[in-house]
N, C-alpha and C positions, 0 to 999 in steps of 0.2 A: 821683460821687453816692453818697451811703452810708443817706441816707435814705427809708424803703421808698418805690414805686410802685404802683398800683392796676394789676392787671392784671385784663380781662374778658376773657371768653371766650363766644362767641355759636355755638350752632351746633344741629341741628333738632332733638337733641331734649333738649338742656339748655344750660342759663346758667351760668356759672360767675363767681365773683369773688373776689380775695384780694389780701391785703397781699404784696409781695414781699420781701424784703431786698437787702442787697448778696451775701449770699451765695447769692441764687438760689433760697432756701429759702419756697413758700407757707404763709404763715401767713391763719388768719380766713377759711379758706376756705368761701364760700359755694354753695350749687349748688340750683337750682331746676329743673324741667321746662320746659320751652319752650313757651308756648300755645299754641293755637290760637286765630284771633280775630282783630282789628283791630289793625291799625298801632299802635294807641294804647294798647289791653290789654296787646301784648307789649312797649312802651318801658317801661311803669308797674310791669311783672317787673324789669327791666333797671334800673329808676332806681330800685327797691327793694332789688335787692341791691348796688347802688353805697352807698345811705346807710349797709346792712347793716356793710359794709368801711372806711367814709371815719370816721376818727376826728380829723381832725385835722392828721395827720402825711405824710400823702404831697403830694409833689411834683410828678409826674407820673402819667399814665393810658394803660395800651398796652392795647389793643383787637386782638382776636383773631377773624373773623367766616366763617363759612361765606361761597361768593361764589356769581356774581360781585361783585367789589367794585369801587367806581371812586374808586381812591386821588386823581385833580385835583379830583374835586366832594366826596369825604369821604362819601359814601353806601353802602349796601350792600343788594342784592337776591337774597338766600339762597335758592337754587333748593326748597330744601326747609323754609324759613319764607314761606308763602304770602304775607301779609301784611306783608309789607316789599319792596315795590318800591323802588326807588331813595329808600331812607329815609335822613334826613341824620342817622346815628349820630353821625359828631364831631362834628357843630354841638348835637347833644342834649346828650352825655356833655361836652362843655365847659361846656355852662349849666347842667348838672345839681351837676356837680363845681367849676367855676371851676379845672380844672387845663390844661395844656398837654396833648393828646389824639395819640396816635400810632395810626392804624391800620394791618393787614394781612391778607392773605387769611391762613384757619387754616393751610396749606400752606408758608407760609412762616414762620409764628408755630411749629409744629411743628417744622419744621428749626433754626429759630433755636435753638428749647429744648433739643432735643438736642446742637448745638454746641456751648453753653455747660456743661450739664448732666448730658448723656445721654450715650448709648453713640457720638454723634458727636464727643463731647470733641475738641480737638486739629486735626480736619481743617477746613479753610479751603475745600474746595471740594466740597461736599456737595450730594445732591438726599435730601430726606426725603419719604417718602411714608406712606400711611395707605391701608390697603388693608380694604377694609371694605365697605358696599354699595353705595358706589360705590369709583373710588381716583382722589386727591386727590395733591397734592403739593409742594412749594417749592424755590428752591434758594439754598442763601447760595453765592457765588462770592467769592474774596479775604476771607473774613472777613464781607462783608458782604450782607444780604439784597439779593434782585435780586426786583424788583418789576415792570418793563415798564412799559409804554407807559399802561398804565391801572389795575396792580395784581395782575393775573390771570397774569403769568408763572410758569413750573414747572407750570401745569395738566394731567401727564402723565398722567390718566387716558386722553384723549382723543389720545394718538398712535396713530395707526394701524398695527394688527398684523395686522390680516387684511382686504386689499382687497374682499375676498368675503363678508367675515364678516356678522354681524348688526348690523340698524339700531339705533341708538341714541341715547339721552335728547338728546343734544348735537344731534340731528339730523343727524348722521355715521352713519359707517359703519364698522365692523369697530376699535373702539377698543379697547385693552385694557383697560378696565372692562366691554367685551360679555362678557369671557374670563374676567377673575381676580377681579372682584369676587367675592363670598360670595354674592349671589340667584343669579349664573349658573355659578358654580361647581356650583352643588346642582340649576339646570335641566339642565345638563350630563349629572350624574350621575344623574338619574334618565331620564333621553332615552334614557341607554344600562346601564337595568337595574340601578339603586342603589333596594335596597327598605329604606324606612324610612318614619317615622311622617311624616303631612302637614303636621305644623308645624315636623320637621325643619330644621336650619339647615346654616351654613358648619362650625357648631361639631359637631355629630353628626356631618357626612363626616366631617372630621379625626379623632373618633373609630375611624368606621368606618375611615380609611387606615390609624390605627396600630393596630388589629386585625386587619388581614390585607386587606380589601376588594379586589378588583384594581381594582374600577370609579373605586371613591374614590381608591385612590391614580392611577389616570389621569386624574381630575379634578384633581388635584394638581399631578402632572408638568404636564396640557397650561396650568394656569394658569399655574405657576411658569414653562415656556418662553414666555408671553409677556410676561411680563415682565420676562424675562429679554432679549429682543427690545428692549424698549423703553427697557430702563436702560442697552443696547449704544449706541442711538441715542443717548440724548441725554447718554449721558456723554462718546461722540463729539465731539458737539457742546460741552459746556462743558468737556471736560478736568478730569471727577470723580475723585476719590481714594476717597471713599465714599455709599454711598447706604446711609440706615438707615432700615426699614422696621417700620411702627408698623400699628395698628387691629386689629376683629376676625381675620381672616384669617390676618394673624403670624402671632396663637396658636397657628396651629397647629405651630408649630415645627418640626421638621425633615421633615416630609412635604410642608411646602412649600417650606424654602429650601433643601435639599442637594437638587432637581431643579433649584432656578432657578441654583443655584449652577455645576449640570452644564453646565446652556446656556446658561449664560455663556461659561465657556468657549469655545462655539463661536461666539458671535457680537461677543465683544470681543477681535477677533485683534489690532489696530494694539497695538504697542510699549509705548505709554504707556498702558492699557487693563491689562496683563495684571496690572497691582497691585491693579486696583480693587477694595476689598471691599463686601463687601454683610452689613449688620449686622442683628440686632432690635432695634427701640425699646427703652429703658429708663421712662424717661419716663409711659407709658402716660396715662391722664387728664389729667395736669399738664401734657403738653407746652404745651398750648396756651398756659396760663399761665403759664408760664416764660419759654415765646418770649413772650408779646406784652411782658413786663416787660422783657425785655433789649430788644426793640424801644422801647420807652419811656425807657430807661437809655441806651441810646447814639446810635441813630438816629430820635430824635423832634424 
């Protein structure tokens, strides 16, 4: 298929939309903020920047959506888009467009874009994650996106790192998004004496780590060991080559990945484990739209 695809991107607090090519590259990219409002207010954002992009020339439409998502009914119910309960996005975005419609959770549409595009080039059996205020994630296995039972596979925010730990959004318990996300990273560090301004974020710790901090940089470490924890488990479980790791939180660059990288180490001892690496996104913004194009390109 050599002629571009529409690729969208849905997630709480922007829309995204663009032309793709064959080479992977967004062009006519559109981006709008995400409402607040009625079901119908925020399709009317969404089917406005589809017109924005549709010239004509595309073929297909890959759809990229905060979840959960429920890939057999084609809906999507975005924990942090209020106003979209089990909303029939492809049955919209088919009658909006008259194209053939591929959806996926962002977590896999992210993975996907870094496979093709990003710092996951090459590797066939990947978990991409997105570590941010919450952490999200997907996984292609063999080349190909792995989707589950209903769409929501690779959800690795929600493995459990600490049986003891604190309750969370999912209504679990001790998940590592209680641990490494960016809100709890920064409850973390000030529980144990990180003094900084009240609107302080993920992004000032990381300052404060690479300026000396002890506190921040243990906020650091105890993030980066769980999820260093949790990319042991479930690369266990799929027989990963890499996991490359995207959103606010990355950024901080090596005060967060050369501790998770330590404790790795210790918790992927089996054989086939000790290759695994663990990358930064490339990608950053785009991913979404990249992957959902390649979703649209090959698997729609």
């Amino acid at each position: 298929m050599t002629a571009p695809v529409v690729a969208l991107d849905i997630g709480g607090t922007k829309l995204a939309a663009a032309l793709v090519g064959a080479d992977g590259t967004p062009t006519d990219i559109r981006r709008r903020p995400t409402p607040a409002g009625t079901a119908e207010q925020i399709w009317s954002e969404v089917e406005a920047l589809l017109a924005d992009v549709i010239d004509g020339r595309p073929v297909a439409v890959g759809v990229s959506s905060a979840g959960p998502v429920d890939l057999p009914r084609g809906t999507v119910s975005p924990i942090n888009i209020g106003g979209w309960q089990d909303f029939p996005l492809v049955e919209r975005v088919a009658a909006a467009t008259g194209l053939p419609v591929a959806l996926a959770g962002d977590g896999v549409c992210m993975t996907l874009g870094e496979t093709w595009r990003g710092a996951a080039r090459g590797a066939r059996f990947a978990l991409g994650m997105v570590v941010s205020t919450g952490v999200g994630g997907g996984l292609v296995l063999d080349g190909r996106p792995v989707h589950g039972r209903t769409g929501n596979a690779g959800h690795v925010g929600h493995v459990v790192v600490e049986p003891d730990g604190l309750p969370c959004t999912c209504g679990g318990r001790g998940c590592v998004e209680t641990v490494a996300s960016g809100p709890h990273l920064v409850r973390w560090a000030r529980a144990h004496g990180w003094r900084a301004q009240p609107d302080a974020d993920a992004r000032a710790l990381a300052e404060s780590a690479r300026s000396g901090d002890e506190v921040a940089r243990r906020a650091f470490r105890r993030g980066g060991d769980a999820l260093a924890r949790m990319i042991a488990s479930v690369a266990a479980v799929a027989d990963l080559d890499l996991v490359v790791v995207g959103g606010g939180v990355a950024q901080a660059g090596a005060v967060l990945f050369d501790p998770l990288r330590q404790a790795l180490t210790s918790y992927a001892g089996l054989a086939f484990l000790r290759d695994l690496r663990v990358v930064p996104a490339e990608l950053g913004g785009d991913a979404g739209l990249v992957g959902a194009a390649v979703l649209a390109r090959r698997f729609g």
